[in-house]
N, C-alpha and C positions, 0 to 999 in steps of 0.2 A: 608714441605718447610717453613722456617720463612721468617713473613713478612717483606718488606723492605719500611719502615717509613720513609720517605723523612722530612726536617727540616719543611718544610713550613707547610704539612700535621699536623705535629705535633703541631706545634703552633696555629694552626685552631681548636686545640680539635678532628683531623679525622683521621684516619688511611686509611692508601688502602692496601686491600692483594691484589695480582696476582689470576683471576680466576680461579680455577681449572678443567673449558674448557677448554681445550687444542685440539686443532684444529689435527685433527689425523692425521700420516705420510701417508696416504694413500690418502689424499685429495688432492689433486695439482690443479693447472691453476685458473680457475676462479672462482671457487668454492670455492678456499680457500681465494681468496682476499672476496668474497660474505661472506662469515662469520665469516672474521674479521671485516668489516664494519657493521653485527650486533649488535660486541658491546663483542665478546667471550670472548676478550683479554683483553679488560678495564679491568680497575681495579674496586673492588668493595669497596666504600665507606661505610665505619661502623664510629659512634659517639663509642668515648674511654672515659673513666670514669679520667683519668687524664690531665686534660685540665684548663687551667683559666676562662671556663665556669660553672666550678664543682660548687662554691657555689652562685653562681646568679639563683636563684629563680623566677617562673611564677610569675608575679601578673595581677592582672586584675583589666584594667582602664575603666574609664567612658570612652562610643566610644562620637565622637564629633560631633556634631550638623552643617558637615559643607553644607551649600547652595551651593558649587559652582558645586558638580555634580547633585545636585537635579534639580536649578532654569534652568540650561543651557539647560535642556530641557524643561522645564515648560511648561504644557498649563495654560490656563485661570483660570482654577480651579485654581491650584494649586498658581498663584499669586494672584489671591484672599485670599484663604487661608493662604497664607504668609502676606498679609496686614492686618485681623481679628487676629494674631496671635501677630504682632506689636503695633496694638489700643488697643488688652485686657491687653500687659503688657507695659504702656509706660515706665517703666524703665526700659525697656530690653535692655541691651548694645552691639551693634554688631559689626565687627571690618566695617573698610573700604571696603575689597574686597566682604564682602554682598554685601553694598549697591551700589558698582560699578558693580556688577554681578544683584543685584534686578534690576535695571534701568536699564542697556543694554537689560534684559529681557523684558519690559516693553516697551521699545520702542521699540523694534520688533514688539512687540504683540500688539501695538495701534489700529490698524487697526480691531482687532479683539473685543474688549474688549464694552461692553455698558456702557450705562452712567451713573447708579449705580456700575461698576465695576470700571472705570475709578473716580469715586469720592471718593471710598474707597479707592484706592491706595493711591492718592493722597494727601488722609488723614494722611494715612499712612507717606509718607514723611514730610510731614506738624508738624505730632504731633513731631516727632525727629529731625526737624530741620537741613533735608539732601534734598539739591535741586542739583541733576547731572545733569539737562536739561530736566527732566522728564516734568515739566511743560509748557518748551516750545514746546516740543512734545506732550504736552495732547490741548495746545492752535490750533497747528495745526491740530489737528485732530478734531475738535470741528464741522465744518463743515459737515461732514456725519456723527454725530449726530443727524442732526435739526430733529424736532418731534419724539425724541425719549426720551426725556430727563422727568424727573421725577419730584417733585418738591422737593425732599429731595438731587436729586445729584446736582441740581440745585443749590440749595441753597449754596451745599457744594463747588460746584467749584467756584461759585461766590468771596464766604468770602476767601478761598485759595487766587485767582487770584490777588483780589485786597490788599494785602499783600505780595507773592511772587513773583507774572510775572504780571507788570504793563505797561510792553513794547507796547502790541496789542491792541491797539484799537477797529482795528474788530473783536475778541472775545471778551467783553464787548458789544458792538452791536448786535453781534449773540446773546450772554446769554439773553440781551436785549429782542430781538424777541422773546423771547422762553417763558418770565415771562407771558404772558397770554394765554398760553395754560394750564399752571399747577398752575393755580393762585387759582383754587378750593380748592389744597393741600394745600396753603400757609396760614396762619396764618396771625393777624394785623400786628402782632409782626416780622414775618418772613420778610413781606414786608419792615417795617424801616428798619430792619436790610439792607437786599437789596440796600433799597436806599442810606446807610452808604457807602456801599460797591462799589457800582455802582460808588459813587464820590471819592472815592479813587481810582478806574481805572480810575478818566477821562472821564468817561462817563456820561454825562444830557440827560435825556430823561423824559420832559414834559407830552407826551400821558402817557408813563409809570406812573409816578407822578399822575395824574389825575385818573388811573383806582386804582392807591394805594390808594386814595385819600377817594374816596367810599366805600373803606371797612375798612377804617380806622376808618372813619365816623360811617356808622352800629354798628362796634364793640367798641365804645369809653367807654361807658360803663362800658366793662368788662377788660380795661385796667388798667394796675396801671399803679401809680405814674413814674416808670420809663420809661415805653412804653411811655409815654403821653409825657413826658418832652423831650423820642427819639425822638418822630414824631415830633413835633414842631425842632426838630435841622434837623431831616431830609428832611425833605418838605424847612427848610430854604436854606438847603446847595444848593437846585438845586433850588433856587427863586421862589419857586412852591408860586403863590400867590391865598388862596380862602379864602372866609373870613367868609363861613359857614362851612370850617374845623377847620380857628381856633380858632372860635367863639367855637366850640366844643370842643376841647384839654383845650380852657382859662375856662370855665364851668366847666367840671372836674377835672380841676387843683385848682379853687377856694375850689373844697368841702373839700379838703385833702390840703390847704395853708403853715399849719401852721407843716405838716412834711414832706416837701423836703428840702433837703440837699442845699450847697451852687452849689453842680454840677448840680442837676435837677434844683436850678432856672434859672441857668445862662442858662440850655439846653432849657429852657423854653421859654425866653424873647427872647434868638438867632434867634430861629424862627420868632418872631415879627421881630425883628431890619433889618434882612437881606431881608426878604418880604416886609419891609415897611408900615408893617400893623399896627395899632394903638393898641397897649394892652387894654385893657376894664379895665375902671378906678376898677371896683370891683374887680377884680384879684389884679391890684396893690396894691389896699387898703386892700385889707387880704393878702400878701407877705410880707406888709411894715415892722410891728413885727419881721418879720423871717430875712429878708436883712438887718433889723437894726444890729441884734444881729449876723450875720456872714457877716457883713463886713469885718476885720480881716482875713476871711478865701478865698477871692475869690485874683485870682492871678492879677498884673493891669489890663493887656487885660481885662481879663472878667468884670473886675468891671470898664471898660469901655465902654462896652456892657449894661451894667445895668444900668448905669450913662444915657447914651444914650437912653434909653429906657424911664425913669423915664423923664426926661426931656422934653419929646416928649407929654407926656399922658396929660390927661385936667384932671387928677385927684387931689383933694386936699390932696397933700404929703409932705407939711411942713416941718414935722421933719425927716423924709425919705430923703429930696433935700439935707437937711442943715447938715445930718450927710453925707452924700456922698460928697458934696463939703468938707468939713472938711478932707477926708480921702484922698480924689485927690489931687494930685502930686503938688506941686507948679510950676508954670512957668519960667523959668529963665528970669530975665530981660534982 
């Protein structure tokens, strides 16, 4: 029997013969509808060697790296590991529907996730500069956290928050509460930062300030140049006034005078000005050289803080007052 190749068949590259089961004359009633509905009668499909698939060629592709049947079921692990995998290559490029599929995952999973797990991620969004509300869902979840938090996730969601989600108040306030329980972890250095941070959410917190304040103190020492010139901006910003911290900060800022930069003075004296503490004529008197020679470089603001400062001291700064009035601004008549 030749086969009968229908047009479409053939354009497909497929032929179908007629099976050569053939349902025997002796089979009748139901029997015979039973095995035709197995299939006796179909036709059987063979691949034919003349077809427009003839020279198209296997090749083999890189398979793709796609997240959206992985994450959709994701546990914890697994979106951890997807954030460690984001911080080791920050120039990894992912399209959108990652990071819309990364964050629906994430905020399901809030509820699950601790507070080193929730600050990796976080980072994770942070370092790439992709906020889908993940934050505001890590802000709400912050709460059945409390005493649990670390002093590194701490720290990490802090500087996050006051940068990306400056909305909430009361997480600012929680993270608040939390800084002296893991204040052992924290560094002199960790704390400025903190209180940098703390005031760009909005949040002053005095008792905070004061427990900073003491270990700032202990460790003044082993600060450099730019911790010191921090702390004095950060104790100013939130009007923290003690005058045996910053009798300490102006002491080891005098030893090392003559190499701060025009930003560490100005972070320096900011402290003074905004406390209303009087700068220690001896610090002034070993800056004077340095402020002489980068006037030029401070922006007006600042070299109105410094104006201000210099003005205030009972030190003898002569040629200090008279080069700074020279550089300030003329008044309009």
């Amino acid at each position: 029997m030749k086969p009968n190749i229908s047009a479409v068949h053939r354009l497909r590259g497929v032929a179908f013969h007629p099976s050569p089961c053939l349902v025997p004359s002796r089979v009748q009633g139901p029997l015979a509808v039973f095995v035709q509905k197995r299939g006796l009668m179909r036709p059987v499909f063979a691949f034919m060697q003349d077809s427009p698939a003839l020279n198209i060629r296997f090749r083999m592709r890189k398979a793709r790296k796609d997240y959206r049947t992985v994450l959709i079921c994701a546990d914890v692990k697994k979106l951890v590991e997807t954030a460690e995998e984001l911080l080791l290559d920050g120039s990894l490029k992912k399209k959108k529907a990652f990071w819309e599929i990364f964050s629906k995952r994430t905020i399901a999973s809030m509820h699950l996730l601790k507070a080193l797990d929730m600050a990796m991620i976080a980072r994770a969004f942070d370092a790439h500069g992709k906020d889908t509300g993940v934050f505001a869902s890590m802000a709400s979840h912050l709460p059945g956290l409390a005493g649990n938090f670390t002093g590194l996730s701490l720290l990490t969601l802090v500087d996050i928050f006051s940068r990306r989600y400056r909305k909430d108040a009361g997480a600012f306030s929680l993270l608040a509460s939390e800084v002296p329980n893991v204040m052992y972890e924290l560094s002199a250095e960790d704390l400025i930062h903190l209180l940098h941070c703390f005031k760009k959410g909005g949040h002053a917190d005095l008792v905070l300030c004061r427990r900073a304040a003491r270990k700032v103190m202990a460790r003044v020492e082993d600060l450099d140049l730019i911790a010191v010139c921090g702390a004095s901006s950060a104790f100013g910003v939130h009007r923290f006034r003690s005058l045996p911290l910053f009798s300490a900060l102006a002491r080891r800022a005098t030893e090392h005078a003559e190499e701060l930069d025009s930003r560490g003075i100005f972070n320096l004296l900011f402290g003074f000005k905004e406390t209303e503490t009087e700068a220690p004529p001896e610090l002034l008197e070993a800056l004077e050289e340095n402020i002489i020679d980068k006037i030029p470089e401070f922006p007006e603001w600042e070299l109105k803080v410094v104006t201000a400062v210099v003005s205030e001291s009972s030190a003898r700064l002569e040629s200090l007052r008279r080069h700074l009035k020279a550089q300030a601004p003329e008044q309009p008549g």
